[in-house]
N, C-alpha and C positions, 0 to 999 in steps of 0.2 A: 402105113404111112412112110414115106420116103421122102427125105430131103437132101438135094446134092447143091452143095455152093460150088461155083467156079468163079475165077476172076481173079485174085488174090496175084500178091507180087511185091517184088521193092520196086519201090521207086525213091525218089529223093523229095526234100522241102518241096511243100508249095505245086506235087504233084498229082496226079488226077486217078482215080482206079472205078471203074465200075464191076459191081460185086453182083452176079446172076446166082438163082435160085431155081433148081426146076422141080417144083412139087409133083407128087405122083398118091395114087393108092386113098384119096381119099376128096372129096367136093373141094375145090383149093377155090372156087370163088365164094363158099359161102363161110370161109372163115378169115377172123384178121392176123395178119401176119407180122412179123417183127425180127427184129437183128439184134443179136447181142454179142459180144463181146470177151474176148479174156486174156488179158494178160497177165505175163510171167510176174507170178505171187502177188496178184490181183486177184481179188472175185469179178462174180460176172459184173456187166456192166451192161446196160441196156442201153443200146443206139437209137432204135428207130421201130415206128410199127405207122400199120396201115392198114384200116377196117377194108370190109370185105369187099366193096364195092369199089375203092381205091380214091375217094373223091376226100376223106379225111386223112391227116396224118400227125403223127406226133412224132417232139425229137429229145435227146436227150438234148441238156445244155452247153455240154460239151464240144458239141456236132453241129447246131443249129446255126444257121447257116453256110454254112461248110457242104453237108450232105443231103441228099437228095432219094427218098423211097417212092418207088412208083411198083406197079404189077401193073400185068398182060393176062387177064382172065383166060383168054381164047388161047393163051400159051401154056397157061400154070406155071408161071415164070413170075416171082417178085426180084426187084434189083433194087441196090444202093449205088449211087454217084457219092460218090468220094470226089470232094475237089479241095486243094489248099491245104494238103494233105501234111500231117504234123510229126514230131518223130513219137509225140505220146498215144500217138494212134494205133501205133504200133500192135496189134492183137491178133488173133486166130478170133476170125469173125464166122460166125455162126444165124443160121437163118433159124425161125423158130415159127412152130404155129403156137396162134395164145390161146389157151383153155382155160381163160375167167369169164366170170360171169356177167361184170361191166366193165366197158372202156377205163371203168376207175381205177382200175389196176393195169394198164397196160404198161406202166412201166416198170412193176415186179418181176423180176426172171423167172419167182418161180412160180410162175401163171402160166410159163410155158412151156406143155407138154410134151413136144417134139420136138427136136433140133435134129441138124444135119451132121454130116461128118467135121464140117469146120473148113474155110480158107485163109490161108496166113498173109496177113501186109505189113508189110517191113518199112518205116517209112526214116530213112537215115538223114540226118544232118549236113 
């Protein structure tokens, strides 16, 4: 299993980032996906996920309306839109496959088995 985020960056208030994921080495359409989160002496923090098919999705409260999860089956690509972007957003975000056993938990982090290297968003004031 392989997961690489790219995207990541500063930007300032009120600004926009779109966060790619390119899954490898294992079915990326027949599993749900998610993003989490971590900031400096913070635990994790769950952003976003999206069952396998892409047509559901759930958000943390933090985020919701603000961000945006989609996938690309035919690419093995999941992405986050980032818009209105805040300075407490601030994190090294991380792409994750979930490995629970129902949607019930999808916003436990630690349901999720996989994570990526991590991309950092710096979002300044």
């Amino acid at each position: 299993v392989q997961l690489v985020e790219s995207g990541g960056g500063k930007v300032q208030l009120g600004g926009s980032l779109r966060l790619s994921c390119a899954a490898s080495g294992f079915p990326f359409s027949t599993y749900t996906m998610g993003w989490v989160r971590l900031a400096p002496g913070k635990g994790p923090e769950w952003v976003s996920g999206i069952n396998a098919v892409g047509d559901i999705t759930y958000y943390g409260d933090s985020v919701k309306g603000r961000f945006t999860v989609s996938r690309d089956n035919a690419k093995n690509t999941l992405y986050l839109q980032m818009n209105s972007l805040k300075p407490e957003d601030t994190a090294q975000y991380y792409c994750a496959r979930f490995g629970g056993a129902s949607m019930a938990t999808i916003s436990a982090t630690h349901e999720y088995n996989y994570w990526g290297q991590g991309t950092q968003v710096t979002v300044s004031s």
